[in-house]
C-alpha positions in Angstrom: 0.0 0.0 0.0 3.0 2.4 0.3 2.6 3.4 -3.5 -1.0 4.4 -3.0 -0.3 6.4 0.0 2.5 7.9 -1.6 0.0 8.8 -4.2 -2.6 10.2 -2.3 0.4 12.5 0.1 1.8 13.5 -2.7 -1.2 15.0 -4.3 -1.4 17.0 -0.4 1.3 19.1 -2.1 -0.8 21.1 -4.6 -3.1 22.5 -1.5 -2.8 25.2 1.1 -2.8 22.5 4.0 0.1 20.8 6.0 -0.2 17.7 7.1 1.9 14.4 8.4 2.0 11.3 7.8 2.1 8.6 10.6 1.5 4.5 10.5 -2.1 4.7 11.0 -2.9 7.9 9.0 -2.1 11.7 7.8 -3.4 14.2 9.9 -4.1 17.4 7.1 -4.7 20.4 8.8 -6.1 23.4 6.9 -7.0 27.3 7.6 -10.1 26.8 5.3 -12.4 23.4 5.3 -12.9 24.4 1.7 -9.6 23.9 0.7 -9.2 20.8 3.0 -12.6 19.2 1.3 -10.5 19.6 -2.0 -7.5 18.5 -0.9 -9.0 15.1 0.4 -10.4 14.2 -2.5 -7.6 15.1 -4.6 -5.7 12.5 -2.5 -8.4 9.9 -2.5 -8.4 10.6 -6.6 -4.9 10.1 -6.3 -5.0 6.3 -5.7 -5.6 4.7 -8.6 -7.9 1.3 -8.8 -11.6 0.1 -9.1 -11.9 0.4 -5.3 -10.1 3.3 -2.6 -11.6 4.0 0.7 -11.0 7.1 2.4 -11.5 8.0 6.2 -12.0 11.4 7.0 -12.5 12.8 10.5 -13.0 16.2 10.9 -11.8 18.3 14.4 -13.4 21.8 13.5 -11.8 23.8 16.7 -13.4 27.3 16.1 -12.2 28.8 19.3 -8.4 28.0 18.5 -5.5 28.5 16.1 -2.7 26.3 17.0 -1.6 23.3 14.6 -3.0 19.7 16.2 0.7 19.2 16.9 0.1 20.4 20.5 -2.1 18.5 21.3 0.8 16.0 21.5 2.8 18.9 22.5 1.0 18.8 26.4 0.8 15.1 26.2 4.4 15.0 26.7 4.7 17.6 29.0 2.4 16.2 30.7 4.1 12.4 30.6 7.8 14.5 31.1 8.8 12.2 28.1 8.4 11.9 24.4 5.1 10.0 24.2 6.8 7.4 22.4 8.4 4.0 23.7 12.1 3.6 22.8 12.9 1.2 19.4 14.3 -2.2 21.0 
């Protein structure tokens, strides 16, 4: 599946929107939900085949600015660690 989701990040690139990639997902983050509404289905249109399924779960925090990266940001100040567990 890396070459579809390559696809689909990729076509992230052409939009206003940041966004990261982690095992389970990319989080896309944009000022406007119009632009991420395109974005997302420039990446789902991306991914070639008879048959792509997209999952899209929207956080529309009105009262704040800040990029969903703190979010993990307080997590781990609030753990005094990375919130992460070391590669054995």
């Amino acid at each position: 599946m890396a070459d579809d989701v390559a696809r689909a990040v990729a076509a992230l690139d052409d939009y206003p929107v940041t966004y990261e990639t982690t095992p389970m997902g990319t989080t896309i983050e944009a000022v406007d939900v119009g632009n991420l509404f395109d974005a997302v289905e420039a990446a789902h249109r991306a991914v070639p085949g008879d048959r792509v399924s997209t999952f899209l779960k929207i956080d529309d925090k009105r009262g704040s600015e800040g990029p969903a990266s703190e979010k993990v940001d307080r997590v781990e100040a609030a753990l005094g660690r990375p919130a992460r567990s070391e590669e054995t």
